[in-house]
VMD Tcl script that draws the C-alpha trace (Angstrom):
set ca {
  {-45.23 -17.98 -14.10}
  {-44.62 -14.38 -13.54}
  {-47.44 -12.11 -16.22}
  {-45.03 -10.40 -19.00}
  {-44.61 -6.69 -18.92}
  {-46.61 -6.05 -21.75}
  {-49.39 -8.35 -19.46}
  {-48.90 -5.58 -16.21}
  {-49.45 -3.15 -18.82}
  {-52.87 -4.53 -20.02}
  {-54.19 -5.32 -16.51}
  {-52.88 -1.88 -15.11}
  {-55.17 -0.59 -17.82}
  {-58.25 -2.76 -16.65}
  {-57.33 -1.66 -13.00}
  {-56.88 1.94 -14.05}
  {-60.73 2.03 -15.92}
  {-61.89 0.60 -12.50}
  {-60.25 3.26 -10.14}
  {-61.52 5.83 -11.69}
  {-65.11 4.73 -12.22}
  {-65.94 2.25 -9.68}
  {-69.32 2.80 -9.44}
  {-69.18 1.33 -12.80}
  {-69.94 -1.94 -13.42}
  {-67.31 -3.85 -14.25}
  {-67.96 -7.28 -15.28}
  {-64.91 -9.77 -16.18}
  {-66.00 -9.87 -19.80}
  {-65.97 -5.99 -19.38}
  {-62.30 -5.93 -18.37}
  {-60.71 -8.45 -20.44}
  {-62.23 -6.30 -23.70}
  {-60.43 -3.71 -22.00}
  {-57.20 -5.82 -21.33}
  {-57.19 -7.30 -25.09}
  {-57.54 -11.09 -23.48}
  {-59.89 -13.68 -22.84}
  {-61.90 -13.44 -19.73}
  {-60.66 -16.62 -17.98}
  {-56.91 -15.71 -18.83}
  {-57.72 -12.40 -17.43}
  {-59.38 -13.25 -14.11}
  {-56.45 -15.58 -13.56}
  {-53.92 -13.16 -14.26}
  {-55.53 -10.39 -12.63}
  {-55.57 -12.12 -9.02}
  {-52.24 -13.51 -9.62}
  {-50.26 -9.77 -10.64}
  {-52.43 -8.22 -7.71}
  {-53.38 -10.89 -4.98}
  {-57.19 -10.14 -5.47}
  {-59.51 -11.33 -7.68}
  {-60.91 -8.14 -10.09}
  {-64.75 -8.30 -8.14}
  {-62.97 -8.13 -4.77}
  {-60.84 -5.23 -5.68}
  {-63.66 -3.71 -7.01}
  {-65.67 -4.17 -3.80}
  {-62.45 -2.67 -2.16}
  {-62.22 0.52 -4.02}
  {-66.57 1.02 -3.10}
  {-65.94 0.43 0.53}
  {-63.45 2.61 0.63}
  {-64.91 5.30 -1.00}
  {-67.86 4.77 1.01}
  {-66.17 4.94 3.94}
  {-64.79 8.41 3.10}
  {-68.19 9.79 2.01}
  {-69.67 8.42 5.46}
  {-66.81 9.98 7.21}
  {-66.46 13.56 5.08}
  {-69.65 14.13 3.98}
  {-72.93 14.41 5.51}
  {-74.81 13.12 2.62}
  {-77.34 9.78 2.81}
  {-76.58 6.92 3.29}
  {-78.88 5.76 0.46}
  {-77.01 8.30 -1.63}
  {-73.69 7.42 -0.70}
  {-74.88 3.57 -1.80}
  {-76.03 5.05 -4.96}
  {-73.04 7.27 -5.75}
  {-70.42 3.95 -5.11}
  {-72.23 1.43 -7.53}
  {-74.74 -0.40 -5.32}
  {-78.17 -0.41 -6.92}
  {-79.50 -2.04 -3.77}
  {-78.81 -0.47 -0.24}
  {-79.37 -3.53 1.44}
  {-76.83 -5.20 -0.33}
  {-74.77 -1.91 0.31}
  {-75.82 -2.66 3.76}
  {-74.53 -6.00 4.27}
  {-71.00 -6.14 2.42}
  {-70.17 -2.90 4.29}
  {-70.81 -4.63 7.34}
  {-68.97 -7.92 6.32}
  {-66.29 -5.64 5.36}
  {-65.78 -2.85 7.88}
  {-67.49 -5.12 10.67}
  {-70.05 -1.76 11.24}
  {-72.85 -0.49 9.54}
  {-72.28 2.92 7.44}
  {-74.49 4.49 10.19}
  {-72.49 3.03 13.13}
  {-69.51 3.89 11.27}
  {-70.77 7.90 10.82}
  {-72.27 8.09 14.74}
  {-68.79 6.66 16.11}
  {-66.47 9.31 14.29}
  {-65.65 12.10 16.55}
  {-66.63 15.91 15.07}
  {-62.89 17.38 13.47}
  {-61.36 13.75 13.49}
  {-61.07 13.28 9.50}
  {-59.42 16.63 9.12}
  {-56.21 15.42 11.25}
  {-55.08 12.76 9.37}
  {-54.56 13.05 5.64}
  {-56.77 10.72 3.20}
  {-54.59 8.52 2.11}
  {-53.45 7.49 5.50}
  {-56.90 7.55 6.50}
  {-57.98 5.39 3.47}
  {-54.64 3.13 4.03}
  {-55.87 2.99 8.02}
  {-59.41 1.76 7.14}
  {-58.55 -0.39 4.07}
  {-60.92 -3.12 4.37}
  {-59.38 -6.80 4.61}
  {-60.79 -9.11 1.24}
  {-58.28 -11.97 1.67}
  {-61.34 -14.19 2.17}
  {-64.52 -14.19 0.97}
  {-67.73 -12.03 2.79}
  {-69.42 -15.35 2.99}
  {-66.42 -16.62 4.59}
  {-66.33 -13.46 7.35}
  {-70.33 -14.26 7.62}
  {-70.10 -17.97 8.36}
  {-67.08 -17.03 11.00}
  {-64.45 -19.36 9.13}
  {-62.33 -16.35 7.32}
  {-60.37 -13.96 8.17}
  {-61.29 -11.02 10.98}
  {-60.51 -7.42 10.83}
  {-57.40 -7.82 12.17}
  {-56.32 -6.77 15.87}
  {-52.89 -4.40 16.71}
  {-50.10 -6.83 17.71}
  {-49.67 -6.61 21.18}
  {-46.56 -6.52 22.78}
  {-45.85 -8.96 25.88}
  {-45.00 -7.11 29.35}
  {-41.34 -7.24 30.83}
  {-41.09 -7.46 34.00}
}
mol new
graphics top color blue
foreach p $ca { graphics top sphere $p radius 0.5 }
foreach p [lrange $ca 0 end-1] q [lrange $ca 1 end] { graphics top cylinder $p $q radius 0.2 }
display resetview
């Protein structure tokens, strides 16, 4: 069952307050209030209209935002965790790794100097989008889903 458009219209809110605060916190019961619905309908609907469940888009929009502070900034990395929601920076540690498969400082020491002004952000954000199809714990144990490889093309002879 497809969510009504006056449904899209309540979660696009609840996604909306969560784009432009993510370093929020932004429990379920926090975004159903928001949506006008109970928390269980929401969390159902909210994975279903947008193929993610609300924490894991969350965790998206951090990382990503992360990821541009580590790569346009030279700020912290402690205060880069603090300024994207993450009260602990081992936490902020580990999920970046799970995510982006390198550490914030790995990340920042393999950029080359003048790389991030070529390409505009949002093809640099859409380039480094972090894959959440499957859980961290899933990418940690080894039975989800790695960051996934260019398609190679066979040789013709």
């Amino acid at each position: 069952m497809n969510p009504t458009p006056e449904l899209l219209r309540r979660l696009l809110r609840a996604k909306d307050h969560m784009d432009r605060a993510p370093h929020e916190a932004w429990p379920v019961a926090r975004l159903a209030q928001v949506s006008a619905v109970s928390e269980a309908y929401f969390a159902r609907q909210f994975r279903q209209a947008f193929g993610l469940p609300p924490h894991r888009y969350l965790l998206t929009r951090r990382i990503e935002r992360a990821v541009a502070l580590c790569r346009d900034t030279d700020l912290p990395i402690t205060e880069i965790a603090l300024q994207t929601g993450w009260s602990s920076l081992g936490t902020f540690g580990r999920i970046f790794r799970d995510i982006t498969g390198q550490s914030p400082g790995e990340l920042r020491a393999g950029l080359l100097p003048g790389t991030a002004a070529q390409a505009p952000e949002c093809i640099a954000r859409a380039a480094s989008r972090p894959d959440l199809n499957t859980s961290v714990s899933e990418k940690r144990t080894g039975g989800g889903g790695r960051k996934k490889e260019p398609p190679t093309t066979p040789e013709v002879p």
